[in-house]
C-alpha positions as CSV (number, residue, x, y, z in Angstrom):
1,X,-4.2,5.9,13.7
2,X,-1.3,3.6,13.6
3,X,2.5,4.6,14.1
4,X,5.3,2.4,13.6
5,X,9.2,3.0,13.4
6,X,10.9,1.2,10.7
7,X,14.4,0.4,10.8
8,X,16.3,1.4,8.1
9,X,19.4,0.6,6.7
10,X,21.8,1.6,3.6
11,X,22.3,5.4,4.3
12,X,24.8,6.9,1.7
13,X,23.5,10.3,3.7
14,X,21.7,12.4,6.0
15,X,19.5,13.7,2.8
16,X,18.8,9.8,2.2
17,X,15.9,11.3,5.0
18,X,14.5,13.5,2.9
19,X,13.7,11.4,0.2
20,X,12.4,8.9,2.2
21,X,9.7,11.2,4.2
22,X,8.7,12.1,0.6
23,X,8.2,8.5,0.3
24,X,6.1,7.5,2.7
25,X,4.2,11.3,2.6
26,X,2.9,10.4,-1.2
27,X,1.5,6.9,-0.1
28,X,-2.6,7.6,0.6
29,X,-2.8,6.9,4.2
30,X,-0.1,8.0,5.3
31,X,-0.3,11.2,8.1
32,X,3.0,12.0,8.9
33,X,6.5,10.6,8.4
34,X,9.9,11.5,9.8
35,X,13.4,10.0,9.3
36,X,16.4,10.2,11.2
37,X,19.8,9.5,10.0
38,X,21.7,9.3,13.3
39,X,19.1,7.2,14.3
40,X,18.8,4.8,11.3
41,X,15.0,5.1,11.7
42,X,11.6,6.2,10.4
43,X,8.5,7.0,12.3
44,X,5.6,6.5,10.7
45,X,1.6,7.6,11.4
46,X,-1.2,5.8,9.5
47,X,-4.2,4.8,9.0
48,X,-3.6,0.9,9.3
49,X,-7.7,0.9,7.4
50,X,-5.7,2.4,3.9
51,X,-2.1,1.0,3.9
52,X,-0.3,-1.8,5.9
53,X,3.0,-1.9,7.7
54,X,4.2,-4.2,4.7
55,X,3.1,-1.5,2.5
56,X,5.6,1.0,4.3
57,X,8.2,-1.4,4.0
58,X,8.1,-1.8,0.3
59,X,8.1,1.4,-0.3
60,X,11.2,2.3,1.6
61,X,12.6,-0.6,0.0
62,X,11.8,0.5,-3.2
63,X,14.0,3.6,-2.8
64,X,16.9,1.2,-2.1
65,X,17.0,0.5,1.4
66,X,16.4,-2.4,3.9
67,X,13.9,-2.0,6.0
68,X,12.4,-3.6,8.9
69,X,9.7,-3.3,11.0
């Protein structure tokens, strides 16, 4: 098991954390996922064998924000 933090930026709101845990939760792979607005991060647990830190970053992309790792 992998865990990462991304560092994510373009929050309109603390809710923007919601909808990103739900995010990362619906990718196979993926354990656990918590975001923090105040923080501007998200903390990721994986299993590096089904999905790829690129893989987390896209999809937090994909829901409009810039992400790095």
């Amino acid at each position: 098991m992998q865990t990462t933090i991304l560092q994510i930026d373009g929050w309109m709101s603390c809710l923007d954390a919601r909808g990103i845990e739900k995010r990362l939760m619906a990718q196979h792979g993926v354990h656990h996922a918590e975001a923090n607005f105040l923080s501007g991060t998200a903390t990721a647990h994986y299993d590096e064998a089904q999905v790829s830190l690129a893989e987390l970053q896209r999809l937090v992309a994909d829901c409009g924000y810039a992400c790095a790792g």
